[in-house]
N, C-alpha and C positions, 0 to 999 in steps of 0.2 A: 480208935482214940489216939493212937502213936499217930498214926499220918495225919488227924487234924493239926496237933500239937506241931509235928513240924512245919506243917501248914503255915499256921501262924507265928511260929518262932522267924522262919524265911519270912514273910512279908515283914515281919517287926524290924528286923536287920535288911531288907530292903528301905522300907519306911524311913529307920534309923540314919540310912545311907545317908539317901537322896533328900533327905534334911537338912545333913550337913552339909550336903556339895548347894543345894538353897542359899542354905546362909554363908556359905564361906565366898558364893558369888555376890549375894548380896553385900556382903561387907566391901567387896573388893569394890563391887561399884560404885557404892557409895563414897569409898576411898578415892576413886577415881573417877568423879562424878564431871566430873572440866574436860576429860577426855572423849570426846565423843565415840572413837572406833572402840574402845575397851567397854563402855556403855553401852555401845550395837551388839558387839560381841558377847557381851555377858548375858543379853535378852536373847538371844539365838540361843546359847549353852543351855539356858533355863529351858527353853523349847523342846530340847533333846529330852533333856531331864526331867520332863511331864512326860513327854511320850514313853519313856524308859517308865517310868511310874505306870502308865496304865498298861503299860503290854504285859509287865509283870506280875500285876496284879487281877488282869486277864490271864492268865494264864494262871496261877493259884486260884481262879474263881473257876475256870473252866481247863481244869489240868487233862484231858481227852484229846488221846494224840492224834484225832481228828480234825479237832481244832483249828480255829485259825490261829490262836495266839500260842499253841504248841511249835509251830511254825514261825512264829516270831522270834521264839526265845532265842531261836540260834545264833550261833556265836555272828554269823557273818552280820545278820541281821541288827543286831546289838548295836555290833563297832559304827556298822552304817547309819545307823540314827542317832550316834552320839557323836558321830561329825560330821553326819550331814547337813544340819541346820549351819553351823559354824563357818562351814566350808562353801556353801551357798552367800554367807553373810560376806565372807570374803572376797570372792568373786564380782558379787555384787556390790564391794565398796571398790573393788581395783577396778570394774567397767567405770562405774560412776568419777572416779578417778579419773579415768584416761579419758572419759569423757569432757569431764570437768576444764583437765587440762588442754583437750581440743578446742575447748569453747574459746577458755583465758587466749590462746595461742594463737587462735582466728580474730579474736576483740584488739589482740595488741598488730596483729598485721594489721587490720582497720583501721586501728589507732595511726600506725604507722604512716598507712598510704594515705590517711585523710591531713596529717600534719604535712606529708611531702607534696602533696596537693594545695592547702595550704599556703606552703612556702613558695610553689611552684606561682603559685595566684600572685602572688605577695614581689616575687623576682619579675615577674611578669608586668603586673602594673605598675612597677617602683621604675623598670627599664623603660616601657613607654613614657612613663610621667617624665623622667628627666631627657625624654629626644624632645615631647613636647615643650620641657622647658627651655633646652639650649634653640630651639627654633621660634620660640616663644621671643627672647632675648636678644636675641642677636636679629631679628625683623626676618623671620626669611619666609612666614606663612602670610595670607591673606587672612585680615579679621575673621571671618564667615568661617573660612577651614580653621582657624584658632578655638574657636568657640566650640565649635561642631565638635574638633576632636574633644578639647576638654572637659565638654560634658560627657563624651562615652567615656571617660576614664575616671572622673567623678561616679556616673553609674555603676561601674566595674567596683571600684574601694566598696562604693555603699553593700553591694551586692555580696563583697567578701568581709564585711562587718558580720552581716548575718551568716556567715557560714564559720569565722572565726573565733574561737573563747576567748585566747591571749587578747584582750583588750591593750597590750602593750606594741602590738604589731600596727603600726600604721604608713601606709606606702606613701602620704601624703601629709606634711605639714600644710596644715589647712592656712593657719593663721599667717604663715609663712608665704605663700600661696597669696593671701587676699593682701598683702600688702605688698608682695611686688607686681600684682595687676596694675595696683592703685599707682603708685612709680613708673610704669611701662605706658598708661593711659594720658598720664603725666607729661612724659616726655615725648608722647605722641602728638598730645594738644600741642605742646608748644613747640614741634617741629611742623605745625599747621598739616600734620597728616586729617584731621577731620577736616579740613578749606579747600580740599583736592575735590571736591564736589560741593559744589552750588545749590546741590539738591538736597535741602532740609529734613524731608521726611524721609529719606536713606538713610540722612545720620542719625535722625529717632529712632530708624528700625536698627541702625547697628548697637547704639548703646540702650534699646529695650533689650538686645538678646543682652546685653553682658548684662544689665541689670539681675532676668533672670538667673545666669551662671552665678552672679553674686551670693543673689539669693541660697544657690546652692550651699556656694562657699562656707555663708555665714549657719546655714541649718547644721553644719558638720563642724563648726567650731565650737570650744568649750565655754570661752568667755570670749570679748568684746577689746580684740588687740588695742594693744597701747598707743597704736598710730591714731584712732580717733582720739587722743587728746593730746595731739601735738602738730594733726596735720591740716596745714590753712585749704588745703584744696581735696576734692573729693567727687568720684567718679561713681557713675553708673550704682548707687544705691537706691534703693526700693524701701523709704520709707512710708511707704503707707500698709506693707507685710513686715518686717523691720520697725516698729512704733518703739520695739523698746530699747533700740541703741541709737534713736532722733537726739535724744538730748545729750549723747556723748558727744554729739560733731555742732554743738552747738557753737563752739570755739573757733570752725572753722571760717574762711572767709569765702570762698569760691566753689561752686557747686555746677559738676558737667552731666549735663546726662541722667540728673538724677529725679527720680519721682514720690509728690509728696500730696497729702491730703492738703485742701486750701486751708483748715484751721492750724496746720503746721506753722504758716507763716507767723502765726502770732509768736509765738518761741524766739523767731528773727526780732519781729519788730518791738517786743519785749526788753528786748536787751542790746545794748551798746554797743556800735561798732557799726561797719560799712561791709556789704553782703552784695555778691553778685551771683545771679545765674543766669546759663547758658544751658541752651535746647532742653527745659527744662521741661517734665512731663506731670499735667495735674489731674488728679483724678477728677476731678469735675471744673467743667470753666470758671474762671473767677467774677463773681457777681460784681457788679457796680459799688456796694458797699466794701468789698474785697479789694479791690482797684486803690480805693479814694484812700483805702492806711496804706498801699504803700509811699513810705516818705524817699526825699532823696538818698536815705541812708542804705536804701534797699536797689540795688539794680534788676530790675526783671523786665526785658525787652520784648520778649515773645517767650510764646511756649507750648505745650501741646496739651490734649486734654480729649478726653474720649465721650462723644454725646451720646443723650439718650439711646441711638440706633447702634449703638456700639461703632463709629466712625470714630477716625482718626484725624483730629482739624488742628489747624498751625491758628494762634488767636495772638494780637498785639497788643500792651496794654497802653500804646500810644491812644488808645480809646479813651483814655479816663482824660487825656487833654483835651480831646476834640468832639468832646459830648453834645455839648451844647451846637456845635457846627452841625454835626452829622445830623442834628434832627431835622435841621432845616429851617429853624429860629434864627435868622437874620434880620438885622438893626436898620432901620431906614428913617430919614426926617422927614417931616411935614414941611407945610410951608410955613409954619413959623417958627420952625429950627428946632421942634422939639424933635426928642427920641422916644421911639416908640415901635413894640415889636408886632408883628404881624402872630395871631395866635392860630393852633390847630385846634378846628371847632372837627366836631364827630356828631352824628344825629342821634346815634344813640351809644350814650356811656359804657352800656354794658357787651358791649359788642366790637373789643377791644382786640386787631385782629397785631398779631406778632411774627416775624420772622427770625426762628430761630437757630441760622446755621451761622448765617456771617455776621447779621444783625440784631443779635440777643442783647446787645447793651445799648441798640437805637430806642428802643420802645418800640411805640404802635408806632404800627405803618398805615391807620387808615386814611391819613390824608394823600395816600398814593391809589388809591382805592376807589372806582364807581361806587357812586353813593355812600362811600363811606364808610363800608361796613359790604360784610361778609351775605348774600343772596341765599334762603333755601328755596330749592324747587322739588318738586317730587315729581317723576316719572310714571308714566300711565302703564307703560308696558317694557319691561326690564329685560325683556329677548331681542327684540329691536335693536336699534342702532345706538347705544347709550349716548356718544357726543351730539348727533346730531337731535336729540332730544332733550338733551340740558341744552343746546342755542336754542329750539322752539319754546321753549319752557321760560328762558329769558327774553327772549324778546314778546310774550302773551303779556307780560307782566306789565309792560304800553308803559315804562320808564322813559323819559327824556334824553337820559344818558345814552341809551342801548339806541337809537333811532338810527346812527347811522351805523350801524352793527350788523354787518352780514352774511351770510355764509364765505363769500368768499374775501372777507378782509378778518376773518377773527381764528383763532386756533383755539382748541381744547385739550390742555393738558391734564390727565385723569390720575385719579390719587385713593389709593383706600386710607380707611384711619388708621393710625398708629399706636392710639393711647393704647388699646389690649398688649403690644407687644414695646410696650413702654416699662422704667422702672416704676415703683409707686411714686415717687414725687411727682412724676409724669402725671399721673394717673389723677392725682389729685391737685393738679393747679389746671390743667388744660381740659377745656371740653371737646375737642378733637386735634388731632395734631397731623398734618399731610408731608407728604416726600412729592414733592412733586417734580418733573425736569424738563427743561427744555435745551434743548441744542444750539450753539452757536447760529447755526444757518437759520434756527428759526427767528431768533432776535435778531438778524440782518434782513429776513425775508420785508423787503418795498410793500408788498401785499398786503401782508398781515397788520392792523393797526389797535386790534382788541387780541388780549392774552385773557382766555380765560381758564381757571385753574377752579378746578371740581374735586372735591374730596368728598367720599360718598360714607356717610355716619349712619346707613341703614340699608336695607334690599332696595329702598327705593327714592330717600332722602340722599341729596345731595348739598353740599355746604358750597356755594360757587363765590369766587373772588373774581373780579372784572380789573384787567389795568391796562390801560393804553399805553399803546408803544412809546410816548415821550416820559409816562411816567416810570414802564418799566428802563429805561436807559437810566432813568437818574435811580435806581433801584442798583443797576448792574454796576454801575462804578460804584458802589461798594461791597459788591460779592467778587468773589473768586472764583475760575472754572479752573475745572479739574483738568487735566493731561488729554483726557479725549473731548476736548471740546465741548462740556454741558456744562450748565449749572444747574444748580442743586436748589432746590425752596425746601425751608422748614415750616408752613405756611400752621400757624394755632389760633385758635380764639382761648382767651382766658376765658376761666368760668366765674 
């Protein structure tokens, strides 16, 4: 009865303890509850403080010095579990620490080297940009090497935009930049640096590259410099990518180099004033309705413009005066003094054949044309000789015109269609459209005195145009051959 009694009195005054060291960590925690290590730490102390609770209470449950928890009680055992949670928590906040701090310490070297890198970009492209600029200025590169380099160092800024946060770092005044182009272009024209060559389409291709450079220029600027409203001349823009800084240069008067949709023009001939361009680049040829607004308020002499086939062709609008010549409508008198014009009759209306490279603003050409009109034959056998089958094909046909037509006075120049690899305006006005070409020596050839031009609109259909050699002459003086000696046909039927 004595040893229950003390039995229980020791666990009561154990009990009693380790209640209070409970709550006297609890309070303290709570006290200090913003503190996070005194909050690890007081959870680890309480750990101990359970464990001390059950070894002890094991051990009054099973007081047998056999035991395992007779072996527990001991003194070493004690000290050990009542700081060894503590001491573990420890250790484990000073690794996580020095952890912690390798990490921050590695993140700020990276910091480090990625800002000295950075800067290194920043010294780097700021150093080239201004050699490119004192060479730029003082004349000492060739156009082509000006360009070149300036767009790899335009590529380079763009490149360290996205690697850089400070939006305040920039190697390149842009705006700065696009208006002493505009100045240097300037004083180029009128040191007649662009008149050192005769050759028209070099100077389209030099001021298309600076167009696109511009384009750069202008994609990396914030707004729309103050030089478009104040400056009468203006270089190498791209407004038909560029639409919506057209009506800032509205003001201006003179335009080099610069390219624009045809409904652009309306903006010009809207408003007051005298408007000149040179080597002017249009996205599509200007129609005969296009032509006839512009007034003499407008100067536009020539300009370039990109066809259907994605070609690059030089077009005059001295056309829109000599319309009525070029057709071939000339005045002649009777014998009783009237006037009266000679008209072009066609057999049939709907078989209205067009030349659309040099000759888009002549009309039809059928009255240069056997019969008038465009011939289909079809082919018996498509492995064969294809030309010498289109002449057999035309001559069965027992036509008047073809009689004295024969192998050896007629050529066959052959053509696939084009509308598949046409835009859709193509697609929908023309019912076949040919490339067709012939060579110098073949229009000189004494022999030849029938050109016959085949464009084939199926496996076995062919669409054939007939022209004799005096018609095709009065054809050629008004085409243009290219550098290697062909000419080019854009040969269409409208549908």
């Amino acid at each position: 009865m004595s040893c229950l009694t003390n039995f229980n009195n020791d666990l009561l005054w154990i009990t009693i303890i380790l209640s209070i060291l409970f709550l006297a960590l609890y309070l303290y925690q709570k006290k200090n509850s913003t503190n996070d290590f005194l909050r690890d730490f007081t959870n680890a102390a309480s750990v101990s403080l359970i464990l001390l609770f059950i070894i002890f209470v094991g051990y009054h449950c099973f007081p047998s010095e056999d035991s395992l928890f007779s072996k527990l009680v001991s003194g070493e055992v004690i000290v050990g579990v009542t700081v060894a949670f503590p001491t573990f928590y420890t250790w484990y906040r000073r690794d996580k620490k020095e952890k912690a701090d390798s990490e921050a310490h590695q993140e700020e070297q990276k910091k480090i080297q990625k800002e000295r890198y950075k800067y290194q970009k920043y010294t780097e492209i700021k150093s080239d940009y201004l050699t490119w600029n004192k060479n730029f200025s003082i004349d000492n590169m060739s156009q082509i090497l000006t360009i070149v380099n300036l767009e790899q160092i335009i590529e380079r800024v763009e490149e360290f935009y996205k690697i850089s946060e400070n939006k305040e770092m920039h190697p390149i005044d842009f705006t700065s930049l696009f208006i002493m182009i505009q100045e240097i272009l300037k004083e180029w024209s009128k040191s007649n640096k662009y008149k050192e060559s005769s050759d028209r389409n070099k100077i389209n291709s030099i001021y298309d590259s600076w167009r696109k450079l511009n384009n750069k220029i202008i994609s990396n600027m914030s707004n729309v410099p103050d030089h478009a409203k104040n400056a009468e001349d203006v270089y190498a823009l791209d407004f038909c990518k560029n639409s919506s800084i057209f009506r800032e240069y509205t003001r201006s008067s003179r335009f080099y180099g610069c390219k624009f949709k045809p409904e652009n023009f309306d903006d010009f001939l809207s408003n007051d004033g005298f408007y000149e361009f040179y080597d002017t680049f249009m996205e599509s040829k200007l129609t005969p309705d296009d032509l006839s607004e512009i007034g003499d308020d407008v100067k536009l002499e020539r300009y370039f413009y990109e066809d259907d086939f994605g070609n690059i062709l030089l077009s005059t609008t001295e056309q829109k005066d000599e319309e009525k010549d070029s057709k071939g409508i000339k005045p002649t008198i009777n014998e009783e003094g009237t006037l009266e014009q000679s008209k072009l009759e066609c057999s049939l209306r709907d078989n209205l054949i067009y030349e659309n490279r040099d000759l888009s603003d002549f009309g039809e050409i059928n009255e240069f044309i056997e019969c008038q009109q465009s011939i289909k034959v079809t082919l018996n056998d498509h492995k064969s000789n294809i030309k010498q089958q289109i002449f057999d094909a035309l001559k069965k046909l027992g036509k008047t015109e073809f009689d004295m037509m024969t192998e050896g006075n007629s050529f066959v120049s052959r053509s696939k269609n084009y509308i598949p690899d046409m835009k859709e305006k193509g697609e929908k006005k023309w019912a076949w459209h040919s490339w067709n070409v012939l060579t110098k020596m073949k229009t000189e050839d004494k022999d030849i005195k029938f050109y016959i031009f085949a464009v084939q609109t199926s496996d076995r259909a062919f669409e054939c145009i007939v022209i004799k050699k005096e018609k095709l002459g009065e054809l050629l003086e008004q085409k243009s051959m290219t550098k290697d000696s062909r000419y080019f046909f854009y040969f269409a039927k409208e549908k």
